[in-house]
C-alpha positions in Angstrom: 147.2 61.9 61.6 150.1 61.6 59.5 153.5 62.2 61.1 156.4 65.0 59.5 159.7 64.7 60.5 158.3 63.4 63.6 155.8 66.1 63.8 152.0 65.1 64.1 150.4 67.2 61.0 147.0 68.3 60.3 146.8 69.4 56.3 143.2 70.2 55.3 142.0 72.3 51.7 143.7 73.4 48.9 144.8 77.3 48.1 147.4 79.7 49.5 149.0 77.9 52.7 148.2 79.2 56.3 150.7 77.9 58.7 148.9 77.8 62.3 151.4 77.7 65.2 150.4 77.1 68.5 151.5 78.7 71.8 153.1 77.0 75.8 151.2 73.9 76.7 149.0 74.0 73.2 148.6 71.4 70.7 147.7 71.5 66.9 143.8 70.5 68.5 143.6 74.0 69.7 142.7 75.2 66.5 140.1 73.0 66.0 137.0 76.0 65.6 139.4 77.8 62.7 140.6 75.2 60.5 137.5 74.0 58.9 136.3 77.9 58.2 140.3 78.6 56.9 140.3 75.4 54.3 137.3 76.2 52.3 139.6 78.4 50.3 143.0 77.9 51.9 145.8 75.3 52.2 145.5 74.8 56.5 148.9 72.7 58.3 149.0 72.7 62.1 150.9 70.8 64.0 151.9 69.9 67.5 155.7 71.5 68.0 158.2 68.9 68.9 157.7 67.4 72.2 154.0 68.5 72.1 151.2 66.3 72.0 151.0 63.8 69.5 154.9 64.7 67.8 156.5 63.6 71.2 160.4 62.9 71.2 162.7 64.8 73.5 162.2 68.2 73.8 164.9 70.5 72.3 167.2 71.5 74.2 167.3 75.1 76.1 170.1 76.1 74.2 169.1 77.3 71.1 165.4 76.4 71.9 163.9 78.9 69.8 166.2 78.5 66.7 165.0 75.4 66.9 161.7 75.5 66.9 161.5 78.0 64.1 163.9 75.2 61.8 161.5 72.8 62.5 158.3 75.4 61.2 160.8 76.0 58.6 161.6 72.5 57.2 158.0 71.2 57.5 157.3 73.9 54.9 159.8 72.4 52.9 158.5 68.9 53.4 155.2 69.9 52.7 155.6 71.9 49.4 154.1 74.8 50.9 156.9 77.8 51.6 156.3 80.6 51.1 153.4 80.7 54.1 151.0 82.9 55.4 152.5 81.9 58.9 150.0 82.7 62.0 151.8 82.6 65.7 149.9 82.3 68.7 150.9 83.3 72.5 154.6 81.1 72.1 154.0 80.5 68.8 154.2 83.6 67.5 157.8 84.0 68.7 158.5 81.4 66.6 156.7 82.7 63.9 158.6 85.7 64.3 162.0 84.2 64.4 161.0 81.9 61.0 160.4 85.6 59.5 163.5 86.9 60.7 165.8 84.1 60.3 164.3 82.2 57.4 162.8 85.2 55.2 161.6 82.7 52.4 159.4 80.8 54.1 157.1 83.5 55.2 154.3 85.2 52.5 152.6 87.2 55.8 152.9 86.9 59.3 150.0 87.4 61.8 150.8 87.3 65.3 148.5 87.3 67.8 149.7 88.2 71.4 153.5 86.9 71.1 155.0 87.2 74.3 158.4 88.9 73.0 160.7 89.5 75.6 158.2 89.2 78.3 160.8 87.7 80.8 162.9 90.8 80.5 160.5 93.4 81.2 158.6 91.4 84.2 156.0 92.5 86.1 154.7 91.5 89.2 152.1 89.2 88.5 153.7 87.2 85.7 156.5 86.9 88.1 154.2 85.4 91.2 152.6 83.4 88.2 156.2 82.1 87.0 157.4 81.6 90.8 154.2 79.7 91.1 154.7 77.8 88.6 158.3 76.6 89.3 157.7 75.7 92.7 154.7 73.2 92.1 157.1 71.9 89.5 160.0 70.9 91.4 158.0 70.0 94.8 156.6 67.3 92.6 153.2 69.0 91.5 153.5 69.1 87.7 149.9 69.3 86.9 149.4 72.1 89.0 152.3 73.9 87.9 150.9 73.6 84.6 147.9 74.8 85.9 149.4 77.9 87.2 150.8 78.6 84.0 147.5 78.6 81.5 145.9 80.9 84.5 148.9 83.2 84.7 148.6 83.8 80.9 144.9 83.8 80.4 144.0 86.0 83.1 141.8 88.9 82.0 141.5 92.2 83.2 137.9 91.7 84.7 139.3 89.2 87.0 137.9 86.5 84.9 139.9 83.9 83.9 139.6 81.9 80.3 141.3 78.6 82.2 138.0 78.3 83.4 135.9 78.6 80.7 137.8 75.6 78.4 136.1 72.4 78.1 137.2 69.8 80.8 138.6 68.3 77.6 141.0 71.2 76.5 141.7 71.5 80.0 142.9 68.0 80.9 144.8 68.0 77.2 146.6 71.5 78.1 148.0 70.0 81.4 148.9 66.5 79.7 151.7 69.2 77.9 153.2 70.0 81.2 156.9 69.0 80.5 157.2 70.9 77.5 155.7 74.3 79.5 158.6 73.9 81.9 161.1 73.5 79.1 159.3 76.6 77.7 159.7 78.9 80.6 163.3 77.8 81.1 164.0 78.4 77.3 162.7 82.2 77.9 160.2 84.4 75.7 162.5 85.0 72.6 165.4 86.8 74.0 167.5 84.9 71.2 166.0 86.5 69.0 167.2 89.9 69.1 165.3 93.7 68.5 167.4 94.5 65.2 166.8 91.1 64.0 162.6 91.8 64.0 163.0 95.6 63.2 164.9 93.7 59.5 161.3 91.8 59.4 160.1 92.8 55.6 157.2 90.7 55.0 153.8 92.3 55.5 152.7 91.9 59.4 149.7 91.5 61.8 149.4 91.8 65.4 146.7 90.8 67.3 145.8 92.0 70.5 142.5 91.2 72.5 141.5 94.7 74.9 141.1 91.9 77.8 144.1 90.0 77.8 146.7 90.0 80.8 148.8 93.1 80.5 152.5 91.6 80.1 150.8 90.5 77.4 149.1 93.9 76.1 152.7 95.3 76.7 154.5 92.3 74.6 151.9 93.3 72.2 153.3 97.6 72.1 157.2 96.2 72.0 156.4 94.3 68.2 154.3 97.1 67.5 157.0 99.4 67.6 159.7 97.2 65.8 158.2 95.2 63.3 158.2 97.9 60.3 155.0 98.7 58.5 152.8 96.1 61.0 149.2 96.7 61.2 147.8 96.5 64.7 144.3 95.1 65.2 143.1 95.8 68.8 139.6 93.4 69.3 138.1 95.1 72.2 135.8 91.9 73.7 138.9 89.7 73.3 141.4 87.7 75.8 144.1 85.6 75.2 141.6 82.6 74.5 139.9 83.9 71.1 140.7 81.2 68.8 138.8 79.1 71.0 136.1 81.1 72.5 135.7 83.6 69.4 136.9 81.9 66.4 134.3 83.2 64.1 135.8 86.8 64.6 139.9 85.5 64.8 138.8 83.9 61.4 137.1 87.5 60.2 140.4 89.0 61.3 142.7 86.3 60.1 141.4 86.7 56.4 141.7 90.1 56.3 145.7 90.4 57.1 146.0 87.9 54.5 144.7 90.3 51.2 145.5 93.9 53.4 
């Protein structure tokens, strides 16, 4: 795959451009089931975020972590010819999706997020706390895969008591974990407290949330905070959905996808 500014970049079909950003611990392969079904009449770029995957390089730095990330969404747009973008966050991703739209207005057409963790860290609850405790401590007593581990289960726990951790392919599992550095870096970095409420509330371009009736419920809550400060945002509540839909529903995510982009 070619390489942008040291980010690995998947550019398929021709049309208006859909920017697909993945979430913690992803990679650009994670939207494998919607990009074939999104090119037939859309421009399609993913990419693995830098330090992720095939982009690799040092991870940026805590400091300014999410500013970062967002310049980097921001100047492969530029690179690629393809601002202004329908720009789609997922989990992580749409944080930075949300901070591209806040701090760098032109680059964004629409923005659809689906189940952004905003500001998760500061209204913690108990089990994303045992989750993040859980996580730290296999991390620093030398246990990095199954700190990573702990991480994907913390955030794709569903509210039957299932878990979508379990229902990946080996494959996707094994390629999730590989990412364990930049999870850690992740958690440290926080869940978009740079970025701040008046900030999104000044978001003008027209919005999407996503938000699956079985995912974890920091995440269901994160969901009811950019519901209440993005202005105008249409909510789309999928009841049979958990945090794992692109993968294990991507038919529907597509259904929904297309239309936030003409609503």
């Amino acid at each position: 795959m070619p390489s942008v500014n040291g980010l690995q970049v998947r550019d398929e079909g021709a049309g208006p451009p859909i920017l697909l950003i993945h979430g913690t611990g992803a990679h650009l392969g994670t939207w494998e089931a919607v990009i074939a079904p999104l090119a037939r009449d859309h421009r399609v770029i993913a990419y693995d975020r830098r330090g992720y995957s095939g982009s690799g390089g040092p991870l940026h730095a805590r400091k300014g972590y999410l500013a970062a990330h967002a310049a980097d969404a921001a100047a492969l747009l530029d690179q690629l010819g393809a601002a202004p973008a329908i720009v789609c966050g997922w989990s992580w991703g749409g944080i930075v999706a949300m901070a591209l739209a806040a701090w760098h207005p032109d680059k964004v057409a629409r923005l659809f997020l689906y189940e952004p963790p905003f500001h998760a860290r500061k209204h913690m609850g108990w089990a994303l706390f045992r989750g993040f405790v859980a996580t730290m401590f296999l991390r620093f007593t030398g246990r990095k895969p199954a700190g990573a581990e702990a991480f994907f289960r913390t955030a794709l726990a569903e509210t039957d008591g299932a878990n979508a951790f379990d229902r990946l392919t080996p494959e996707m599992r094994q390629s999730l974990l590989a990412n364990a550095e930049p999870v850690f870096r992740e958690l440290e970095s926080g869940t978009g407290e740079d970025l701040s409420v008046d900030e999104v509330a000044r978001i003008r371009c027209p919005s999407t949330l996503l938000v699956g009736g079985k995912t974890a419920p920091f995440l269901a809550e994160a969901g009811d905070r950019v519901a209440k400060l993005v202005p105008g945002i249409r909510v789309v509540r999928e009841p049979g959905a958990g945090h794992a839909m692109v993968a294990e529903q991507p038919e529907r995510f597509v259904e929904i996808l297309r239309d936030a982009m003409v609503g």
